[in-house]
N, C-alpha and C positions, 0 to 999 in steps of 0.2 A: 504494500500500500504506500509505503513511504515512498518508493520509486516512480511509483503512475505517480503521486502528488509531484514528488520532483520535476520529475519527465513535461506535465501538464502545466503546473504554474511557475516554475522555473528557468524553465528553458527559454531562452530570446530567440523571438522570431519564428520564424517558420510559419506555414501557408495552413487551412482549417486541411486540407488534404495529409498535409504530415502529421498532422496532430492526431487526426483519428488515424491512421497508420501508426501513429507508436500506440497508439490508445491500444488497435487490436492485438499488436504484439506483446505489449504488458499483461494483459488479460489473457492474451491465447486465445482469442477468437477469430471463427472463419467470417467472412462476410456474409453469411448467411446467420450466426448467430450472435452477430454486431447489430446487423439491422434489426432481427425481434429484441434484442436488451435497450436497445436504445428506441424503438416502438414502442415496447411496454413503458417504458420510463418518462415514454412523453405523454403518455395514456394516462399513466398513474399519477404524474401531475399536475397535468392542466388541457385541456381540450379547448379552452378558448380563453381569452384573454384575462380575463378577470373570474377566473377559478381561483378558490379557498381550500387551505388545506384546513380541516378543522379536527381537532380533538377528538376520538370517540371513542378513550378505552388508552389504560397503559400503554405506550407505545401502539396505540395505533390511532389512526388519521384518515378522515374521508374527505375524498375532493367533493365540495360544494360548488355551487354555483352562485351568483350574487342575492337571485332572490331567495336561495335556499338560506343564505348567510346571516340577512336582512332578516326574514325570519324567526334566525335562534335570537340574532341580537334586540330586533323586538320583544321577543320574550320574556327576556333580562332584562328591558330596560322600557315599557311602555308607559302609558299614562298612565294617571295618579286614578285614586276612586274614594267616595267620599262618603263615609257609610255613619248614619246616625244612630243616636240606640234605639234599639228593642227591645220588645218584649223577653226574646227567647236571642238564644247563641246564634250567633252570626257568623258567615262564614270569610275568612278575607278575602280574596283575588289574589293567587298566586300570576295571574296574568299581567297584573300592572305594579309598576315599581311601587308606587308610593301610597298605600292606606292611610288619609284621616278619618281617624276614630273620632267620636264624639259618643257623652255619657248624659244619661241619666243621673236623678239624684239618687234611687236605689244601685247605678250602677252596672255595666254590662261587660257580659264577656264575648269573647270574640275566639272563633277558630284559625288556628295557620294551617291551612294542608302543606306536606311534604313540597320541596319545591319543583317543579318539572326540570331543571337543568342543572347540574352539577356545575354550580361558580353564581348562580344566580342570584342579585342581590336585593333587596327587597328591606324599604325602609316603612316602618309606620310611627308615625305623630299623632298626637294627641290632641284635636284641635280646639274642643269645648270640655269641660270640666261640669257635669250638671250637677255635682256635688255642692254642697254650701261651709262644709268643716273636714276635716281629716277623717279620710277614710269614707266620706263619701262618694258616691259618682266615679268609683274610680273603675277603671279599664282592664279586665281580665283575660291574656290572649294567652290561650293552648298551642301548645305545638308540640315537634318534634326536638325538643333541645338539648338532649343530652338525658343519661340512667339519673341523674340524682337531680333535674331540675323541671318542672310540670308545668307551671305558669311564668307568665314573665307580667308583672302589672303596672300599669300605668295611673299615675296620684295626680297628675297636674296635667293642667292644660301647658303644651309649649314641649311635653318631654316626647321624646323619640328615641326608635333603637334603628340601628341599621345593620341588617343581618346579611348572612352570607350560608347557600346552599350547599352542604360539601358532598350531598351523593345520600347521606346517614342521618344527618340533621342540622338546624339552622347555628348557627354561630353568631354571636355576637361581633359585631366589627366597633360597631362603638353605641354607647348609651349616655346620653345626657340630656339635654332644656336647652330651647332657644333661648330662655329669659334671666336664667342662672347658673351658677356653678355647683350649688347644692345639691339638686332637685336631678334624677334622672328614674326612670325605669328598673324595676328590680326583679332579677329570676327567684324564685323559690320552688320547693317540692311541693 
């Protein structure tokens, strides 16, 4: 390997003729099986201009196309949705990046489904508070977040988590308040 690299990005000069000429000599390859290595290779690359190689599995990568790419990255990252309280448990939108919640004065809880895309990030804020004193109105969202952690809830209007999908369950990337440094969102069992 070191040699093809020498051979190939080393060498000064010489014509795209010489070059795949030592290419097939350092490989050992006839021109009959130069041409399907370097077919398949262009195959499993890119077929037109604007192909994506994208992630789908340890070591492995499927070529995409732009609207297929468009697509994932929609997913991860679409519009917000605006959900007030209820009566009963609500479910979030794994669809759209950004959940505001808003509470009642008794308070509401709220479901995460698992995420559909492994890196997918998904922020929710807390945008009304219908509580009137501590502990009321406050925001109770279920999810997948780990063995030792079941809720994650929300006390104040202004606090936000911003989570991240790892395949197994949501992660915190960060937890705080737009309006302070005290005040943020809390996991517990």
């Amino acid at each position: 390997m070191k040699r093809l690299i020498k051979n190939l990005y080393t060498r000064g000069g010489g014509t795209a003729e010489e070059r795949t000429s030592e290419l097939k000599r350092v490989l050992g390859l006839g021109s009959a099986a130069y041409t399907a290595l370097t077919a398949y290779l262009a195959h499993s690359l890119a077929t037109a201009a604007n192909d994506f190689l994208v992630a789908s599995g340890s070591g492995r990568f499927e070529k995409k196309t732009v609207e297929q790419t468009r697509a994932i990255l929609n997913k991860i990252y679409e519009a917000q949705e605006d959900i007030s309280a209820g009566e009963s448990e609500t479910t979030l939108s794994t669809d759209s990046y950004l959940s505001l919640i808003s509470t009642d004065s008794a308070g509401d809880t709220f479901i995460l489904p698992d995420g559909d895309v492994t890196g997918q990030v998904k922020k929710i804020l807390m945008k009304a508070d219908g509580g009137d004193s501590v502990g009321d109105g406050n925001g109770v969202v279920t999810g997948t977040f780990g063995s030792d952690v079941g809720t994650l809830t929300f006390n104040n209007a202004g606090e936000f988590a911003l989570l991240q999908w790892d395949g197994s369950q949501w992660i915190a990337l960060e937890l705080g308040s737009m309006f302070d440094t005290t005040n943020a969102p809390a996991f517990s069992s």
